[in-house]
C-alpha positions as CSV (number, residue, x, y, z in Angstrom):
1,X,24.6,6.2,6.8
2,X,22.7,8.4,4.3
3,X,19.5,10.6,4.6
4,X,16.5,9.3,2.6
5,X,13.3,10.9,1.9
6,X,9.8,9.2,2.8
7,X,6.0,9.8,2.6
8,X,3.2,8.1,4.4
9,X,-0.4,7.7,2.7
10,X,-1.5,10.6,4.7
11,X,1.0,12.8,3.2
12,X,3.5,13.1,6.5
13,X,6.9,13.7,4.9
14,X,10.3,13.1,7.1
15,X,13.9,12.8,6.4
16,X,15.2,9.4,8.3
17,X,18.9,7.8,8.5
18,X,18.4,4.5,7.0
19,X,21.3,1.9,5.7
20,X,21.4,1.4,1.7
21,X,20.3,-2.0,2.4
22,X,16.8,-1.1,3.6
23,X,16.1,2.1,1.8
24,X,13.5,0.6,0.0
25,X,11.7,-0.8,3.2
26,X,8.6,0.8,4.4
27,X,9.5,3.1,7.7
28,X,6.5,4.0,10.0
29,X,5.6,7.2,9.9
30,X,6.7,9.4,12.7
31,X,4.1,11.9,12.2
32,X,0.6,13.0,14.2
33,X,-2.9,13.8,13.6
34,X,-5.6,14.9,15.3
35,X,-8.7,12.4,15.8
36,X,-12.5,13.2,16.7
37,X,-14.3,11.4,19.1
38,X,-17.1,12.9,20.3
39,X,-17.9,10.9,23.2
40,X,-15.3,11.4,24.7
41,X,-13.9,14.4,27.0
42,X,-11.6,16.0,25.4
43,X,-13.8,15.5,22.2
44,X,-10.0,15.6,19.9
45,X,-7.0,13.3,20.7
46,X,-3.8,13.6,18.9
47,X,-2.2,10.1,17.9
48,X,1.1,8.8,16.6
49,X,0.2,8.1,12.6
50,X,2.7,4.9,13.0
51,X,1.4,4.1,9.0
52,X,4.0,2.1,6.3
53,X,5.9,5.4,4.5
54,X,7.6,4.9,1.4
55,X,10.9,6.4,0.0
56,X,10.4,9.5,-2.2
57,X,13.2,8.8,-5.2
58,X,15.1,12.1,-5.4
59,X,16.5,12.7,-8.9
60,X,19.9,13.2,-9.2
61,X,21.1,16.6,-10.0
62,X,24.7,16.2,-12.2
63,X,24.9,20.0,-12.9
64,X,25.3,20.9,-8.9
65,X,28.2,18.1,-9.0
66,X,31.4,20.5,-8.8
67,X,34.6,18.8,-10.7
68,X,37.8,19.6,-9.9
């Protein structure tokens, strides 16, 4: 199965092994971030992003193709 690229709307980027088929379906973002609550003790928390990522098209690049 290929590699594609994909980047959540809080700008996580990750590599993930996805079948042709559903390269264009959103992936949820395996990424964390750091949350403020100051009520709480600890006043940060860091949480699982989890949001919809989208695939980043990569353009094709003929001139690395080698030919034999």
């Amino acid at each position: 199965m290929p590699i594609f690229e994909y980047e959540c709307p809080r700008g996580h980027k990750f590599d993930k092994i996805v079948p042709i088929a559903q390269m264009d379906d959103l992936q949820e973002c395996p990424g964390h971030m750091v949350t403020v609550e100051p009520q709480t003790d600890p006043a940060f928390r860091v949480v699982s992003c989890r949001a919809p990522a989208k695939r980043i098209p990569v353009p094709s690049r003929p001139a690395h193709i080698i030919i034999r």
